[in-house]
C-alpha positions in Angstrom: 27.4 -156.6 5.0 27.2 -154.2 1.9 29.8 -151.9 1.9 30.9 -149.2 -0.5 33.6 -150.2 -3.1 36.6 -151.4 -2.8 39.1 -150.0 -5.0 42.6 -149.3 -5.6 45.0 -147.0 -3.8 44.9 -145.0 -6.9 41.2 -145.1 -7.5 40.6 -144.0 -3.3 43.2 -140.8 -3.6 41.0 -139.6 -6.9 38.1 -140.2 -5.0 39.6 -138.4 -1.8 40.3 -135.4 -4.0 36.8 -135.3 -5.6 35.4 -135.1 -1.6 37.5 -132.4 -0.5 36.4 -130.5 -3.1 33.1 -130.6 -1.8 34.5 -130.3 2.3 36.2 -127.5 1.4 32.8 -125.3 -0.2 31.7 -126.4 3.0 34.4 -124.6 4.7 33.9 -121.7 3.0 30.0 -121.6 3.5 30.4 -122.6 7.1 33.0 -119.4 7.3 30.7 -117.4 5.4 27.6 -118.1 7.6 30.1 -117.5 10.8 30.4 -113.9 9.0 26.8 -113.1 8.6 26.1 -114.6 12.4 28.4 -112.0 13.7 27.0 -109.0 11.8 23.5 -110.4 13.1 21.1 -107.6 14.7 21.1 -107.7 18.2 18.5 -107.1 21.1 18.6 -105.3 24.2 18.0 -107.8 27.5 17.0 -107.5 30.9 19.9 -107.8 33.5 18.1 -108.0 36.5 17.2 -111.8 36.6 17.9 -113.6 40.0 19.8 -116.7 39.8 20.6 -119.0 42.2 24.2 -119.6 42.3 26.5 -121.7 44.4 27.8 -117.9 45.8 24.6 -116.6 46.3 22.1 -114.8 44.0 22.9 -113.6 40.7 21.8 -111.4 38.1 22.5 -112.1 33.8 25.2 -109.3 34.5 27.0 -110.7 36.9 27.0 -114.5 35.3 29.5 -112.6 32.6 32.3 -112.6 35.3 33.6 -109.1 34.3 33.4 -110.6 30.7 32.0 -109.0 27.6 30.7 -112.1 26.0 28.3 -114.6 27.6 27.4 -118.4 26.2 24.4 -119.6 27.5 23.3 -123.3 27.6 19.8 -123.8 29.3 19.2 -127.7 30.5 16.1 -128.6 30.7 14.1 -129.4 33.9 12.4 -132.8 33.6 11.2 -132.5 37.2 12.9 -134.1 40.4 12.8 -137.8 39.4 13.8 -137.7 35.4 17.2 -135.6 34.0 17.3 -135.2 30.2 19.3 -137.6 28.6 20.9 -135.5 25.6 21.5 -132.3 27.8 23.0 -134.3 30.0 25.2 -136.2 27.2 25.8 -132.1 26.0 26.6 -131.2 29.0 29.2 -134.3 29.4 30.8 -133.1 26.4 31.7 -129.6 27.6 35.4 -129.5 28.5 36.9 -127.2 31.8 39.6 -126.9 30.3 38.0 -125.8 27.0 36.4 -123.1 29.1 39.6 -121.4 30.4 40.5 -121.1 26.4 37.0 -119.4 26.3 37.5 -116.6 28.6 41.2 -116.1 27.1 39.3 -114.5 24.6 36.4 -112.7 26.7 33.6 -115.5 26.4 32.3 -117.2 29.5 30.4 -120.1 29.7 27.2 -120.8 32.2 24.7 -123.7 32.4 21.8 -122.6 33.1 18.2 -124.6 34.4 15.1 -123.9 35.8 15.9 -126.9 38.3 16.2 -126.2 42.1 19.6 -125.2 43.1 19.9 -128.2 45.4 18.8 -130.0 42.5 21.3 -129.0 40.4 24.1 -129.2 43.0 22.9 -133.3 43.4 23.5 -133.8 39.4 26.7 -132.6 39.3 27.8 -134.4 41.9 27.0 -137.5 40.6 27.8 -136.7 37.6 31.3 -135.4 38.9 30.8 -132.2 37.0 32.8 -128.8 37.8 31.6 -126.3 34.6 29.5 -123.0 36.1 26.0 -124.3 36.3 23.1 -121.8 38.2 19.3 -122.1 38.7 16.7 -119.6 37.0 14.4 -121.3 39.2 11.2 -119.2 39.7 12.8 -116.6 37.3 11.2 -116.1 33.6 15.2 -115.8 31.8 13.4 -119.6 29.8 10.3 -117.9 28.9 12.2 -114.9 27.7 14.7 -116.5 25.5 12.3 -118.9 24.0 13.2 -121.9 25.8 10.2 -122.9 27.3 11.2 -126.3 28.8 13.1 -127.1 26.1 17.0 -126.8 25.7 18.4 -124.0 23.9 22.3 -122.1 23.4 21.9 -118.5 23.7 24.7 -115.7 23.1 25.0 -112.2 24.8 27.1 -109.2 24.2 27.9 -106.7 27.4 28.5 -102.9 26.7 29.1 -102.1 30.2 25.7 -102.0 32.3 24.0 -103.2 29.0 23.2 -106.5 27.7 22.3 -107.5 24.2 21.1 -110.9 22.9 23.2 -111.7 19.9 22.3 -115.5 18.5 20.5 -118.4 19.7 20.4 -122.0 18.6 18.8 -125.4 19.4 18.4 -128.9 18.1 21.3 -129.6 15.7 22.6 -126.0 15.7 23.6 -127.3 19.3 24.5 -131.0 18.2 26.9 -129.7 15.9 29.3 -128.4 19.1 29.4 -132.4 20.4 32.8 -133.3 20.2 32.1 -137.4 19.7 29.6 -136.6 17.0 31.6 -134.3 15.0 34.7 -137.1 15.3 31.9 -139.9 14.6 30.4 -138.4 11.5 34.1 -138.7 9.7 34.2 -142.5 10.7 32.3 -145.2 8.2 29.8 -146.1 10.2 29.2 -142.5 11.2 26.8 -141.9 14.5 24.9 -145.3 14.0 22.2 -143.5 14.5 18.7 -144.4 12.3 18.1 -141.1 10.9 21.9 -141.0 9.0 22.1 -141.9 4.9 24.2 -144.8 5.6 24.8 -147.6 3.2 22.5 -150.8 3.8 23.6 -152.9 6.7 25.2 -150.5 8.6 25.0 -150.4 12.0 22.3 -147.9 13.1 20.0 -147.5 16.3 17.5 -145.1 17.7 19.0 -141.6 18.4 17.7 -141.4 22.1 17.8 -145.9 22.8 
């Protein structure tokens, strides 16, 4: 197997140094971009959506549990017989006890799908899941944000009786909250996944097989 070089200790701490340069312009893009996100114009959203909940129906105001800050991750619905593999490997990744840190500081999280209730009640049972997780089935809250059938993270603000869409994000602006892939892209062989620069011979498969 072709690997990068092998050097001296000497030779890896100058080489260390040279790449944290680079991590840490990263850094300060990554905090610079968090800046711009949260000056980001907003739009006012309707509140009066029904969702099915475990206690009954719901509107988008009440999902914010008393809140003024709402994350939204919408699964998709594959139909009855077929559940989406990465929302479901998303959705595995999504700590409880990550969630009580969230609403320390005002945010709540909710899953959100256009699946059946009952439908969604069987999936996380089998999948042993306890994170908040409604139905906007028969609602149009996908349409609206832009989810279509796909999957899609959506942020709102509350101002009392009024709700404002603030950000939304799919694809790898969603990826990049995955808590294995984030510790797997600092490892050698990274995510092993066939899209990644790697060096020749490493280990890589398809994304999704």
């Amino acid at each position: 197997m072709e690997k990068p070089a092998i050097v001296t200790a000497e030779e890896w701490q100058l080489a260390r140094e040279e790449l944290l340069k680079a991590e840490k312009e990263l850094t300060r893009a990554q905090d610079a971009l968090a800046a711009r996100r949260r000056r980001l114009p907003m739009v006012k959203f309707a509140t009066d959506y029904a969702f099915d909940t475990p206690a009954g129906t719901r509107s988008l105001l009440d999902l914010f549990e008393g809140r003024n800050q709402l994350v939204v991750y919408q699964f998709m619905d594959r139909g009855p017989d077929h559940v989406c593999p990465g929302c479901t490997g998303f959705t595995k990744n999504v700590p409880t006890q990550g969630l009580d840190r969230l609403a320390e500081r005002g945010v709540t999280w909710v899953t959100v799908s256009d699946m059946p209730l009952a439908q969604i009640e069987a999936l996380k049972e089998r999948m042993g899941w306890t994170l908040p997780f409604v139905s906007s089935h028969g609602t149009s809250f996908a349409e609206d944000t832009g989810a279509g059938g796909g999957f899609l993270l959506s942020v709102f603000l509350r101002d009392g009786d009024d709700v404002y869409r603030t950000y939304s994000t799919y694809s790898r602006g969603v990826d990049r909250l995955v808590f294995h892939n984030s510790v797997l892209d600092l490892t050698p062989y990274g995510r092993q996944e066939d899209w990644e620069d790697s060096p020749a011979g490493w280990p890589q498969r398809p994304t999704y097989g």
